[in-house]
N, C-alpha and C positions, 0 to 999 in steps of 0.2 A: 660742206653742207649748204641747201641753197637758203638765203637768204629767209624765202619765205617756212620753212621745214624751222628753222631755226628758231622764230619767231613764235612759231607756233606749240615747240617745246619749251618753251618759257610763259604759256600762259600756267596762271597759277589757278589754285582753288579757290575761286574768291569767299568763299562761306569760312575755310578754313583757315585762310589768311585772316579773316577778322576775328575768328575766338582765338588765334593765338595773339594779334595785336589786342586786345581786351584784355586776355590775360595777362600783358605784356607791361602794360598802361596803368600801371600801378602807381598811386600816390601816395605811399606807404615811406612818404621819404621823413614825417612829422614822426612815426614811432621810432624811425631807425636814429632819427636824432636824440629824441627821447634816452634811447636806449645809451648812444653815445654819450650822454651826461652823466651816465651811472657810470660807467666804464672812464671816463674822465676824473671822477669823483676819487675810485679806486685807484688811479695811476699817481694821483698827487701824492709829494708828500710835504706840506707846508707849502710852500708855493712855487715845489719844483717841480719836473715833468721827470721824474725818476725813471731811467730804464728805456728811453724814449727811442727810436731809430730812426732817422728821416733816409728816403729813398730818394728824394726829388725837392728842388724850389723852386720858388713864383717869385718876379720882380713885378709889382703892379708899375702902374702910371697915372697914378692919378697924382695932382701937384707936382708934375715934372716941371724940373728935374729931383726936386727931395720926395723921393718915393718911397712906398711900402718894399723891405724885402724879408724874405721869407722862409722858414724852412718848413716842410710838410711832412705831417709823420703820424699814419695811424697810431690809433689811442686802444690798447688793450687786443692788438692783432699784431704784435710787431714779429712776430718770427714770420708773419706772411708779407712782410713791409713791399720787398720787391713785388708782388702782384698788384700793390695802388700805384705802380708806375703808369705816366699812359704811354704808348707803344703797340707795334702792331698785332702783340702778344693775344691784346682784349678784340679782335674782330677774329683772330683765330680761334677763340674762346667762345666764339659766338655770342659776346655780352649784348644785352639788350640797354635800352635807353634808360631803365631801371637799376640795370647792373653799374653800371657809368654813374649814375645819381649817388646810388652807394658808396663808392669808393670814394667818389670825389667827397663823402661829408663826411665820410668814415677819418678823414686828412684833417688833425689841426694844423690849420695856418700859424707860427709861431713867429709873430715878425716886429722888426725895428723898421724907422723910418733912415734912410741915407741920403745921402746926394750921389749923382749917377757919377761922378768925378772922386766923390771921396768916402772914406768909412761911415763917418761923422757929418750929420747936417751944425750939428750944435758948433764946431769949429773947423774954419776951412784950411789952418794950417797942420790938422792931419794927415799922414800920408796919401796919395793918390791909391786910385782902387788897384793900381796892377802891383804896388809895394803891399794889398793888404792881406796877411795871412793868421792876425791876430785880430780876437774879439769876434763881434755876432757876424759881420760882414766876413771875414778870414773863415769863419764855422764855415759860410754858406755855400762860400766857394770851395770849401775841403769838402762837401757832399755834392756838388756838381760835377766833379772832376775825376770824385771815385770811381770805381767800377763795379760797385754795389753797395747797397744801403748802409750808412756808418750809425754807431751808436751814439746819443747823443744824451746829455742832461741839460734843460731848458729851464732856466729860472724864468717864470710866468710875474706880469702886472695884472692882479683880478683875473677873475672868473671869464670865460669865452664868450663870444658871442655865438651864439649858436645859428644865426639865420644864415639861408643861404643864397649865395652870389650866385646866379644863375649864367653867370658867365656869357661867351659870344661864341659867333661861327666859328670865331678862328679857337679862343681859348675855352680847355673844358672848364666846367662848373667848378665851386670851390665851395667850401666847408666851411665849417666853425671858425671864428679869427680869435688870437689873443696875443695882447703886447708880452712883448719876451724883454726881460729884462738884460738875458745872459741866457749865452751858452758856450758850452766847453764838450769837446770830443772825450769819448772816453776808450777811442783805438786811434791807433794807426791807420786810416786809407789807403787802402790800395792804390797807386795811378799808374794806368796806363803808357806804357812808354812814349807812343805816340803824343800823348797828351803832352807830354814831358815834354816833348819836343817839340812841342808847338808853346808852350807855358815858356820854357828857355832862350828863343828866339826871338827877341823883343823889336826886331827890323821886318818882322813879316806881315805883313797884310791880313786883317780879320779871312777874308776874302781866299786868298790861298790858303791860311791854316784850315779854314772849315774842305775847302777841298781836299787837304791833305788827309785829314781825320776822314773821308766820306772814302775816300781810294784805302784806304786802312780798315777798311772792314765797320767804321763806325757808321749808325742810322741815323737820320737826322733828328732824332729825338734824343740822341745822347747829346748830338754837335749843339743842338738848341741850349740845353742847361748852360753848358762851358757858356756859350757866347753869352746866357742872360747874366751870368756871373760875374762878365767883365773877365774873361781869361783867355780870350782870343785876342788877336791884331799887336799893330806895334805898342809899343810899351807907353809912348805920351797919347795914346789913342785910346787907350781901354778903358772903358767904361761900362757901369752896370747896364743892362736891357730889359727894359720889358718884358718879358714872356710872350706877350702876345705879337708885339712887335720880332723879336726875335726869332720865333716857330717862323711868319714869313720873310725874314731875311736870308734865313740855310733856309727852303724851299726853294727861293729864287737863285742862291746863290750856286745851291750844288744842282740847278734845274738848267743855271746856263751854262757850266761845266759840261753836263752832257751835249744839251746841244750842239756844245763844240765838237765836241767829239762821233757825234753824227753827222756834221756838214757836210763832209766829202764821202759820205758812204752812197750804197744804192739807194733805191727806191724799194719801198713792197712794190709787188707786181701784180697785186690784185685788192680788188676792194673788202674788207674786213668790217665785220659790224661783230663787237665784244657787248654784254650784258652782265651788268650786275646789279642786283638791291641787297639793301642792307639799313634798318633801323626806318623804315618810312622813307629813303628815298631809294631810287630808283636811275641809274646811271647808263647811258647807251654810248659806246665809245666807235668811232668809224675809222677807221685806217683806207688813206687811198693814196694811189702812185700820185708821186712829184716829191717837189722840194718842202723839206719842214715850211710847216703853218700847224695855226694851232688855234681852235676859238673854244671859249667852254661858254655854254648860254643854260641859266637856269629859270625853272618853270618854279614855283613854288604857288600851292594850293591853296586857297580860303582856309581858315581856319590853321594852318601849320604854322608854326612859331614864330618866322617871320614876315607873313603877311596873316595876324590873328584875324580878322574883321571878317567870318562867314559869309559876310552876301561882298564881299570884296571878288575882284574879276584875277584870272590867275595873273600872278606880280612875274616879270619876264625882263631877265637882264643879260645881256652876253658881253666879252669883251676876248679880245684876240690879239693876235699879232704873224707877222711875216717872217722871211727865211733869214732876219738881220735882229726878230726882235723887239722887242717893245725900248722906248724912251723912257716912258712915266709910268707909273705907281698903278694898279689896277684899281680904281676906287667902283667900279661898280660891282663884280662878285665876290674882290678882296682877298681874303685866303683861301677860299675854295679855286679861286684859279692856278697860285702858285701849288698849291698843292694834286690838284689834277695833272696840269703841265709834267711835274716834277714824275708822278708814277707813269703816263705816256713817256716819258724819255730815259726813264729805266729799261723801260718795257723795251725801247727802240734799242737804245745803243748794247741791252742784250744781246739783239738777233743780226746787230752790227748792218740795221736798215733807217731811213728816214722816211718821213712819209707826213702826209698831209693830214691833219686831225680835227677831228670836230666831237668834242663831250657833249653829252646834252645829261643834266642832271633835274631829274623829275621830285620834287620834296611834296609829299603829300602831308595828309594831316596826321598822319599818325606818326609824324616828326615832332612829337609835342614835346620834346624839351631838347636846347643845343647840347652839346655833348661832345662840341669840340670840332676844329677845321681834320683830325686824324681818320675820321671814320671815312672823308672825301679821300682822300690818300688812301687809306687801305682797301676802300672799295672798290676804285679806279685802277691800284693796283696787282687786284684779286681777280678783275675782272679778265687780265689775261689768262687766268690757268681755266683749265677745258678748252671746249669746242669753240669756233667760231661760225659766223653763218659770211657767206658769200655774196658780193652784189653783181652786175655787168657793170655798172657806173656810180658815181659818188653821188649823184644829187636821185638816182633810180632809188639806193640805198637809202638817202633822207625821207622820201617821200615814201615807201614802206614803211620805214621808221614812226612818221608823221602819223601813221592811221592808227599808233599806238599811244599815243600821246595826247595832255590832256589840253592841248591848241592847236589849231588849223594849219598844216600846211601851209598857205600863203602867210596866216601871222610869223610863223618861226620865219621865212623868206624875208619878211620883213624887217626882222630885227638881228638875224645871223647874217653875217658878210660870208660865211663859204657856203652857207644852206642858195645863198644868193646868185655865189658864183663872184662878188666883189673882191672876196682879199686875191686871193687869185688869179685877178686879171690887174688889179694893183701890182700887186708884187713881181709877178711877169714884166710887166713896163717899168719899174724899176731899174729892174736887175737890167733890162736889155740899155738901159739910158744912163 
């Protein structure tokens, strides 16, 4: 389909997109907490979480290395525990920025404080974290590593906090907090053989287990848990993660797996321009002949979550890399790169081609609450199934692109290195020197 035919099927209903964003743009997040306290009320009995399931945890980071960790586990919905997983489950469900709000506060956080090295902050001649299979830490990692929601009994310190963490790009939002004093399993978990086999191996590399687990059929949001757990890598290496940190370590990690295994394939053989939106942003993906490259540059709008200040000018960041790859850490778009990267090189080393790429991710204002770096992933993801639209050339493509977009052609030139034509003629002198 030609380029412009393409584009032209993608305009929307703008009257109808905005009563369903209105509709959408609910702040109904105060009664649903409300409601959550009755329901919390009901679940106790003395000051334990009777009956409890956790599906998922969170390691914070705040006062690394003795951090918050955590088990999460809806309060009075637990036979649907598996659906407050996040995964790409919720974009095929077509959840809204509201439905995601829900879920995440629907989650008590039930957490002890550790050190990322040991069980125990209060004594550091406790075992290391990869001997720990006993107590709240040993709990956390028996529900990271299952292969579905374990039952759990949570003895609580006091009442929740009920307010909520509005989280970041990379990590979704989070719910009610309460000190957990104890917890104990009340089954058996399942694990996975794989897992087992990465958990037994105490010589192997974070780094390869996670690609091992990713060639195994596992998504990188199961690989995430394990690794925040501390249940990946060599054995004097394992330590608990972050969450947030961890979602971008298996992004990057299983993003240059593929890579590799793109390097020596073809090229596409023609310029491709993919379209997706989903929750207020708006993602344009370009596929064109040559060598891997890769830039993602984002627009975000006055008014949208991260750049709030309305008479503010659109906020404009891109960061890239060449057919070898990046050095350093992406600090300007952060996890929304590793995680676009990562669904581009799925997409690739599916159709067993390489190719040149440029994301352009559009965040408008009706991005009004984060809701996680997953919705970049599954958008950029989703964004291959259908049609595609056709260009004659890679920067003809940008510049059609441009008269959709809410900044000027010459400004994107200006801040993109392939919109420019730079990384490109970088990377070419490279490779030839």
């Amino acid at each position: 389909m030609r380029l412009d035919d393409y584009i032209e099927e993608l305009e929307p209903d703008a009257e109808a997109e905005r009563r369903r964003l209105a509709k959408e743009k609910s702040y109904a997040i105060t009664d649903h907490l409300e409601d959550f306290e009755r329901r919390f009320d009901d679940a106790l009995s003395g000051d334990t979480l009777v009956g409890s399931t956790s599906p998922s945890i969170f390691v914070g980071r705040s006062s690394y290395p003795d951090i918050p960790v955590g088990l999460l586990s809806p309060v009075g919905d637990e036979d649907a525990a598996a659906e407050y997983v996040t995964d790409g489950s919720w974009y095929q469900q077509g959840y809204g920025i509201g439905d995601v709000l829900q879920r995440r506060t629907g989650l008590l956080n039930s957490s002890q404080r550790a050190n990322v090295d040991s069980p125990s902050i209060a004594s550091r001649l406790t075992p290391n974290v990869h001997d720990a299979w006993d107590g709240f830490v040993g709990v956390q990692r028996e529900v990271a590593i299952a292969d579905r929601p374990v039952d759990l009994e949570i003895g609580l310190d006091g009442t929740p906090d009920l307010g909520l963490d509005p989280g970041t790009d990379v990590a979704t939002p989070r719910g009610p907090r309460a000190n957990a004093r104890n917890a104990e399993l009340r089954e058996n978990p399942y694990v996975p053989k794989p897992v087992k086999k990465t958990l037994e191996d105490d010589d192997w590399q974070a780094q390869g287990a996670m690609t091992y687990l990713y060639r195994r059929g596992f998504d990188v949001y199961e690989i995430n848990s394990i690794l925040s757990a501390g249940a990946l890598g060599e054995a004097t290496q394992r330590r608990l993660v972050p969450t947030r940190w961890s979602i971008t370590a298996v992004d990057d990690t299983v993003g240059k797996f593929l890579r590799g295994r793109i390097r020596n394939e073809p090229s596409v053989d023609e310029v491709q321009v993919w379209a997706n939106e989903y929750m207020g942003n708006r993602y344009w993906v370009i596929l064109a002949p040559g060598s891997w490259e890769f830039e993602l540059v984002e627009m975000k709008a006055p008014g949208s979550i991260w750049n709030p200040n309305p008479e503010d000018d659109i906020w404009l960041q891109s960061a890239s890399e060449g057919y070898e790859g990046r050095s350093s850490y992406v600090e300007e778009t952060a996890g929304a790169y590793y995680a676009a990267r990562l669904a581009v090189l799925e997409h690739l080393e599916s159709i067993g081609r390489q190719a040149k790429c440029l994301v352009l991710r559009e965040v408008s204002d009706d991005y009004w609450a984060p809701v996680g770096v997953w919705q970049v992933r599954e958008s950029v993801r989703n964004a291959f199934e259908g049609a595609y639209g056709e260009a004659e050339t890679f920067h003809g493509a940008v510049a059609e692109i441009a008269t959709q977009l809410p900044i000027s052609y010459a400004r994107l030139q200006r801040k993109s290195e392939l919109a420019a034509g730079v990384q490109s003629n970088l990377d070419a002198f490279t490779r030839r020197n």
